[in-house]
C-alpha positions, -999 to +999 in steps of 0.1 A: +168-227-385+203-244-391+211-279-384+253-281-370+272-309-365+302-312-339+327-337-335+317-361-306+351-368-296+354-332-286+324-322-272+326-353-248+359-335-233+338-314-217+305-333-215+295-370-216+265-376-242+246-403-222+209-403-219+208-375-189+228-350-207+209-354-243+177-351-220+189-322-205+199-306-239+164-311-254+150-292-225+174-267-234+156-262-264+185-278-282+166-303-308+192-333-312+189-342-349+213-373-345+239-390-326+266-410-337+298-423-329+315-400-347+294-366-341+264-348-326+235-330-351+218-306-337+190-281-348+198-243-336+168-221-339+167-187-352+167-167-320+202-187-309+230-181-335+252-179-301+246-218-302+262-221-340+296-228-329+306-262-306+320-238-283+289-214-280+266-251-278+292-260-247+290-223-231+250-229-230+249-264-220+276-265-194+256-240-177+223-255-180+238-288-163+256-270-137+287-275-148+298-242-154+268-216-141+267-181-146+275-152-169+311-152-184+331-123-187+355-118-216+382-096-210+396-072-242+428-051-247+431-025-269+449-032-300+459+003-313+451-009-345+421+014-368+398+006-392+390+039-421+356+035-436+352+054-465+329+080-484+333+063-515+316+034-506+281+018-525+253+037-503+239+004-500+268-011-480+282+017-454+293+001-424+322-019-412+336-032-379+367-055-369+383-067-343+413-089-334+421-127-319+455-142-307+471-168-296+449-197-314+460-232-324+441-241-352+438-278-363+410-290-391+380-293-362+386-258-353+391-244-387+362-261-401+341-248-372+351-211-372+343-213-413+309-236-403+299-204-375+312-178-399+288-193-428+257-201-406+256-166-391+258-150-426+227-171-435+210-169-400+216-137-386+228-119-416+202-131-439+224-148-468+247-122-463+216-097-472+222-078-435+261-081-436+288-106-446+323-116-421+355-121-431+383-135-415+422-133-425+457-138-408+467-108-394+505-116-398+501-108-434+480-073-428+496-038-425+474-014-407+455+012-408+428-015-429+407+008-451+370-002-464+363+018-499+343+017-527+363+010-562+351+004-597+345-033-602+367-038-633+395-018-615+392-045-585+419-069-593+432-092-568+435-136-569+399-148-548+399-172-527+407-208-538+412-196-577+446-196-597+445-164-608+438-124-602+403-113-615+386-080-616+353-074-595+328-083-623+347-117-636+347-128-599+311-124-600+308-147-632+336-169-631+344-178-594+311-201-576+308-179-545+313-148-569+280-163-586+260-176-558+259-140-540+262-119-573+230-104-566+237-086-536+259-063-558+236-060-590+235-023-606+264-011-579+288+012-594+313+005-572+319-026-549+335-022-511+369-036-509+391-044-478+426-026-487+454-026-460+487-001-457+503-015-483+479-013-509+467-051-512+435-062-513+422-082-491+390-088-500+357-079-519+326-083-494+304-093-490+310-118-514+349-134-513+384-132-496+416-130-510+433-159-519+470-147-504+458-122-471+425-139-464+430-180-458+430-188-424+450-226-421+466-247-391+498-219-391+477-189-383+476-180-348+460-145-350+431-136-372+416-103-381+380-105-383+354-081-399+320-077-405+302-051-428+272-044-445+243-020-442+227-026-408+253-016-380+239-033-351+238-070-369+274-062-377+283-058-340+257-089-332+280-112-351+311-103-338+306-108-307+292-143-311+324-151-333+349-135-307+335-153-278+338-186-293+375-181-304+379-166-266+365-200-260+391-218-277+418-200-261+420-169-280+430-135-266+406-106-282+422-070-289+395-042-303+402-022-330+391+017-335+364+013-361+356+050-376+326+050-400+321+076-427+305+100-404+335+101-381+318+085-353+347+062-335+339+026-313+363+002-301+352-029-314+342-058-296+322-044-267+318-072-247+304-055-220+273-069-200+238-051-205+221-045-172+181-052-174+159-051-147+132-081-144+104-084-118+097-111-102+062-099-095+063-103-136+082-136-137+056-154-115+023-137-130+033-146-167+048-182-160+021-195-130+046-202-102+056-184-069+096-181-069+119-164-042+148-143-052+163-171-045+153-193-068+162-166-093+200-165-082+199-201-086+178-206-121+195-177-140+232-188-138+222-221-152+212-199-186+242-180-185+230-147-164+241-131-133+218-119-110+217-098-082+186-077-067+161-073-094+193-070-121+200-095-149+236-090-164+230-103-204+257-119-220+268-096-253+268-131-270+230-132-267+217-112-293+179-125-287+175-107-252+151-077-263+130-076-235+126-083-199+099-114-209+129-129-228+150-133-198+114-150-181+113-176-212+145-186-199+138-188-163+109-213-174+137-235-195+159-228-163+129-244-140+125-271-168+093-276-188+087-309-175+083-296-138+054-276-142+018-292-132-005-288-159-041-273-148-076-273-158-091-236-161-117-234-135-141-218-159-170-236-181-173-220-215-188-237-253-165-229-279-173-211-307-155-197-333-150-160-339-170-145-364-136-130-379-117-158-379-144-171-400-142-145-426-107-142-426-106-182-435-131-175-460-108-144-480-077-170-475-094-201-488-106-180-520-070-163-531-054-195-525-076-214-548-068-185-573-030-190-573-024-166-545+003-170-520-002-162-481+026-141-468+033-126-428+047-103-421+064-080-393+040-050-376+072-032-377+091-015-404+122+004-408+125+045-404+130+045-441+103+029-457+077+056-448+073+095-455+097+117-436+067+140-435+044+115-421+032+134-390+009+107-379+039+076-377+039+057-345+078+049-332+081+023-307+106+037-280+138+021-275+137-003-304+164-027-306+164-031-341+160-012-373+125-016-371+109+006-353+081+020-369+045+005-364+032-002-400+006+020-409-008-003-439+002-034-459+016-020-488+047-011-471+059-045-461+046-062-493+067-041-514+095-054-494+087-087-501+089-076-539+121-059-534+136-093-515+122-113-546+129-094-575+153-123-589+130-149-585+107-167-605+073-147-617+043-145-617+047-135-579+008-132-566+007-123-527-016-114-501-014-109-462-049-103-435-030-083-411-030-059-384-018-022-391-023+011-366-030+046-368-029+073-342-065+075-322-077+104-301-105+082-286-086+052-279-070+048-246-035+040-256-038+067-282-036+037-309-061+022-331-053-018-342-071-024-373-073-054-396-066-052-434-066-072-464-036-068-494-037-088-523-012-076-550+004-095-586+039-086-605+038-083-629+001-071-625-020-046-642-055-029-630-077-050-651-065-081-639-062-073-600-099-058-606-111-093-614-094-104-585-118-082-566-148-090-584-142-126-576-135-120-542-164-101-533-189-120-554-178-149-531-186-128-497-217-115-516-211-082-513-213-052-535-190-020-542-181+007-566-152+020-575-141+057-575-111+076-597-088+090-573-049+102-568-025+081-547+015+094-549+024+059-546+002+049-578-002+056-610-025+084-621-061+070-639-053+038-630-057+047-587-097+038-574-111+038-543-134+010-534-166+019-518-191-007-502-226+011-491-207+047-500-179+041-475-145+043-487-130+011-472-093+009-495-081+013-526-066-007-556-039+005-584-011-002-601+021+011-586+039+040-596+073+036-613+087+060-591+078+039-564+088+005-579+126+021-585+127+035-552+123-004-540+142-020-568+116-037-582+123-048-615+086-055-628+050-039-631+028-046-598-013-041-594-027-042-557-052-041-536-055-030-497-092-031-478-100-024-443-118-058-432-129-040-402-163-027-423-160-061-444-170-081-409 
């Protein structure tokens, strides 16, 4: 979450903040922080980045009120500009995409908001800048082609942004404050991506800083060039398109640019166009409780920014949160408004009681916590790469989205993650996560089998240590098991066991494989544990 603040003065141009209008914002699903005579606060959730700028907060709301219903359509023109990205590039930051924006007026407001949307979407959507970092410059003073390549950080030398004079790649990462705040997005790289136009001059380092002399937007600039780059291409595309649409917003005039990435595949850049999705209204009435008419839905879907037409819902490329057809149903509830449904009482008499489970699973939670150990959740996806190219038995989920789009097959997978994410922070780091995982099942009806595991890992950890984690835990649950040598390519050899209660094998515990811990980027020693809590219960 991210809380924003706009200018009051501005946002009542468009609306009036009385009562009736916060009220309406709040059923938005706009939380508003505080309201004074000088500016609005307002919390923007995670699935929303659209509603980071004042302008993007105005699109949503002018709609919801009727003000201003219905999908908007941004119109583009080809710029004939391109955008090289090169080979030579840090594997771990291969993509890049830009695009242009003319015709602005800038004054302080609007500068400080495009920097305010441009910072919050590199924490929000781009993960502090871990998914992708933007940039934005005065395209006056760039000569195209633009070329992103990878250089040797002390031959980088260019003046950063707000400094008083050049620096080379590493002394920008120890000398300038942005250069230290994100200098571990770049640790152990060999070379850092670099902006470079036609003329040679740097125009910036990302994802961590601009140029002080090609990349400082102020009230003269008229036409930016923005980029985005980083190592997840879709994000990348994501957070252009929220930033163009709220410069179109403030009068801007967007012109895509020919991005070509190192495999030569070419896209203009924005693509603005509408997705098309399909929705039900069979669906829309089962899942929210009410009996709506088609047209109901060509009245409730303008009002969250939609057109609709026969069983069709045209998706702003602004929303980046519209995955599935039960996301555009969320918003025809909002649409509807929370406060006109009748609340019910199930016509069923039942006593309460709670699962068996849920019981054990409190029990396991309540005992690593009292031993130091941190709870953790995460996704029941995970990313093509994170699991054997050979693994015959993976489950894909069709038409993912995201970059996720493999159904975890353990624990360990996603845990490591965690390690990977936290490498820099502070240690001992002791984690554990009761979680669902899936394998491939012949008897099941879907073909899947959901099963519930237990990890419980330490870094830096060794076996004897996470053993007496185990002994604990299962003298606790008064239960008994043995443990058996065996191999594991992911841990290390004489110190792998499986753990066997009544002669079943129910999981394993180790410490992890080197290997393994550099092909994450972990920096320190981990010991773990993963048991099937399916035989536990």
């Amino acid at each position: 979450m991210a809380n924003v603040k706009f200018p009051r003065k501005e946002v009542e141009k468009f609306i009036k903040l009385d009562a009736k209008n916060l009220d309406r914002i709040m059923m938005l699903g706009i939380p508003v922080e505080s309201l004074t005579a000088d500016e609005i606060e307002i919390q923007v959730l995670p699935n929303r980045p659209d509603l980071l700028s004042m302008h993007g907060f105005l699109r949503a709301v002018k709609a919801f009120v009727g003000k201003e219903p219905g999908l908007i359509k941004y119109k583009f023109t080809n710029s004939g500009y391109k955008l090289f990205v090169e080979k030579s590039l840090p594997k771990e930051w291969p993509y890049a995409v830009a695009c242009i924006v003319k015709g602005l007026k800038f004054d302080d407001n609007k500068i400080k908001e495009i920097i305010d949307i441009q910072e919050k979407l590199g924490i929000t959507l781009c993960r502090k800048r871990k998914k992708g970092g933007i940039g934005l410059y005065p395209l006056h003073k760039i000569a195209f082609p633009v070329r992103l390549k990878g250089m040797e950080p002390d031959k980088i030398k260019f003046q950063p942004l707000e400094m008083p004079q050049e620096m080379n790649g590493l002394q920008i990462l120890q000398r300038h404050p942005t250069g230290r705040e994100y200098a571990h997005l770049v640790e152990g790289w060999a070379r850092f991506p670099v902006f470079v136009d036609n003329n040679d001059k740097i125009m910036s380092m990302p994802p961590i800083i601009n140029s002080h002399d090609l990349g400082k937007i102020d009230e003269k600039t008229t036409d930016v060039f923005i980029e985005a780059t980083g190592p997840d291409f879709n994000t990348l595309k994501k957070a252009i398109n929220i930033i163009v649409s709220a410069l179109s917003d403030m009068g801007g005039k967007i012109y895509s640019i020919e991005c070509i990435q190192q495999d030569g595949k070419r896209e203009n850049i924005p693509n603005l166009t509408p997705e098309t999705m399909k929705i039900d209204i069979n669906n829309v009435n089962k899942l929210i409780g009410l009996e709506l008419k088609e047209k109901d839905l060509e009245k409730l879907l303008p009002r969250m920014g939609y057109d609709y037409s026969k069983g069709k819902v045209s998706v702003p490329a602004y929303r980046t949160d519209i995955l599935h057809e039960v996301d555009i149903i969320e918003d025809i509830a909002i649409a509807y408004g929370y406060e006109n449904f009748i609340p019910e009482i199930p016509k069923v008499a039942t006593i309460g009681e709670e699962n068996k489970e849920n019981l054990v699973n409190s029990k396991i939670s309540d005992i690593l916590a009292g031993l130091g150990f941190l709870e953790i959740s995460t996704l029941h996806l995970i990313k093509q790469n994170e699991i054997q190219k050979d693994d015959k038995d993976k489950i894909e989920v069709l038409d993912s989205k995201t970059e996720y789009k493999i159904l975890r097959p353990n624990l360990m997978i996603p845990a490591l993650r965690i390690f990977s994410e936290n490498k820099d922070n502070e240690y001992p780091q002791n984690i554990f996560e009761i979680g669902k995982v899936f394998k491939v099942s012949k008897s099941s009806e879907t073909g899947i089998e959901e099963l519930t595991n237990l990890f419980i890992a330490s870094s830096p950890g060794k076996f004897t240590e996470i053993k007496q984690t185990l002994d604990y835990l299962f003298k606790m649950l008064n239960k008994k098991f043995e443990i058996k040598e065996i191999s594991n390519k992911n841990l290390i050899e004489g110190r792998t066991g499986a753990i066997l209660v009544n002669n079943k094998e129910i999981g394993f515990i180790g410490e992890v494989h080197p290997e393994t811990l550099s092909n994450w980027g972990i920096k320190m020693p981990v010991a773990l544990i993963e048991i099937s809590l399916e035989d536990i219960i």
